[in-house]
C-alpha positions in Angstrom: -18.2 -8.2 30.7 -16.5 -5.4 28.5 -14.7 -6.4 25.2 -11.1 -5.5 25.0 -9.4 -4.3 22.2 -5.3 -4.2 21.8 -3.9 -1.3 20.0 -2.0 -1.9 16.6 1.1 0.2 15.9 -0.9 1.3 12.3 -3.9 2.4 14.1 -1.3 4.6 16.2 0.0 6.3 13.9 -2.7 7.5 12.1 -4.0 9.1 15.0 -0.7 11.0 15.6 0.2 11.5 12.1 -3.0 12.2 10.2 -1.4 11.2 6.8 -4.6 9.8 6.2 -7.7 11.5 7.5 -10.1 8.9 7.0 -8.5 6.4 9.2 -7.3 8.8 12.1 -10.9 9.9 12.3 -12.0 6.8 12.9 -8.6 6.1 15.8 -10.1 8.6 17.1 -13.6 7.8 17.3 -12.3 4.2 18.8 -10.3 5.9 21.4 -13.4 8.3 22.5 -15.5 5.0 22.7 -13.1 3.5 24.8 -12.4 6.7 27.2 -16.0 6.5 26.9 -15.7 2.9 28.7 -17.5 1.2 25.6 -14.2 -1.7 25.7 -11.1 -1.8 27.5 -8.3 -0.7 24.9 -5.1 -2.6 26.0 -1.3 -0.9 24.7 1.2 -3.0 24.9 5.3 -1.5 24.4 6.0 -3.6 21.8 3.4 -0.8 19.7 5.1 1.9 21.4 8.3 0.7 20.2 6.9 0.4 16.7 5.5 3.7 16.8 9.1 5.1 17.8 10.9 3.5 15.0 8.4 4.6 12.1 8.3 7.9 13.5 11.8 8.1 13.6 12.5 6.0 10.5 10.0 7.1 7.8 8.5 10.0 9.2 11.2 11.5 10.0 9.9 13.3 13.0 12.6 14.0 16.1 12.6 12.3 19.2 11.3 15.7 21.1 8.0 15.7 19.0 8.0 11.8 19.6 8.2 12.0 23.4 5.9 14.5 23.9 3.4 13.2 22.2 3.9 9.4 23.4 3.8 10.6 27.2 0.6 12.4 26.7 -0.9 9.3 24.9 0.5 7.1 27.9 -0.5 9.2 30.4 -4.0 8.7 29.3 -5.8 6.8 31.9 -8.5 5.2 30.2 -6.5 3.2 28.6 -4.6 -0.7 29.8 -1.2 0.8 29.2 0.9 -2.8 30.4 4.1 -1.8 31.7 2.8 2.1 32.3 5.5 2.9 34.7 8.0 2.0 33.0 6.5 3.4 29.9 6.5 6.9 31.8 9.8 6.9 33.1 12.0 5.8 29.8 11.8 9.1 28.0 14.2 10.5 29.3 17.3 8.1 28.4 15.4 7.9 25.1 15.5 11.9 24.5 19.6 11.0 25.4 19.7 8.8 22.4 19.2 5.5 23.4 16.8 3.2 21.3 13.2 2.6 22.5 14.1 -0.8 23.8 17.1 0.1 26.1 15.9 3.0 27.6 12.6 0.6 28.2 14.8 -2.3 29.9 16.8 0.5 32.0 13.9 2.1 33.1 12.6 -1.0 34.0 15.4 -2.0 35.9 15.5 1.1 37.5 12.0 0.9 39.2 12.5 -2.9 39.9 15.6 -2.7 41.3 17.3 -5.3 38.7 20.6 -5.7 37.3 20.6 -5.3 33.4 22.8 -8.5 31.5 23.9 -7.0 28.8 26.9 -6.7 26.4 25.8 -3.3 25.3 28.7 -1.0 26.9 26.5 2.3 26.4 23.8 0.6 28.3 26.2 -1.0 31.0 27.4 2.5 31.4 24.2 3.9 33.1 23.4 3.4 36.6 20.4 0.9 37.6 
């Protein structure tokens, strides 16, 4: 049976950012091991959202550079991207201005058919 790993937010980012080269060559030797199939490497949106903020927050980077490289890094399918769907189909809303996390829950209502409950008037405004 193949060993899984999940993805930390840290790991991430040094792959995208390369602020430290050390640690994104080694991101990216763990991520040709797993497209490799040596473990199962398991993303959860909860890093994605991470990533979002930091890149956003400290890096400074626009949400453009952000999307494209997320989708591509999504898209990849080697990897156990939970939620991928959904992960795929909130960029948009998020290019629009919306935080990570709404455009996540409106995409996901979107593609389940579900009414969002929320307070959030921005958020109520868009269709489901």
């Amino acid at each position: 049976m193949k060993k899984s790993k999940i993805l930390d937010t840290n790991v991430l980012l040094r792959f995208l950012v390369g602020d430290n080269k050390k640690e994104q060559k080694f991101a990216e030797n763990q991520f040709e091991k797993a497209q490799r199939g040596d473990f199962y490497l398991i993303v959860h949106p909860i890093v994605i959202a991470e990533t979002c903020f930091v890149l956003e927050s400290f890096y400074k980077q626009k949400r453009k550079n952000i999307a494209s490289k997320l989708q591509v890094f999504l898209s990849q399918r080697w990897m156990k991207v939970q939620n991928r769907k959904v992960m795929l189909a909130l960029w948009e809303e998020y290019l629009e201005g919306l935080h990570f996390v709404d455009s996540f829950l409106l995409a996901w209502a979107r593609l389940y058919q579900a009414q969002l409950l929320t307070f959030d008037r921005e958020l109520k405004s868009k269709k489901t």
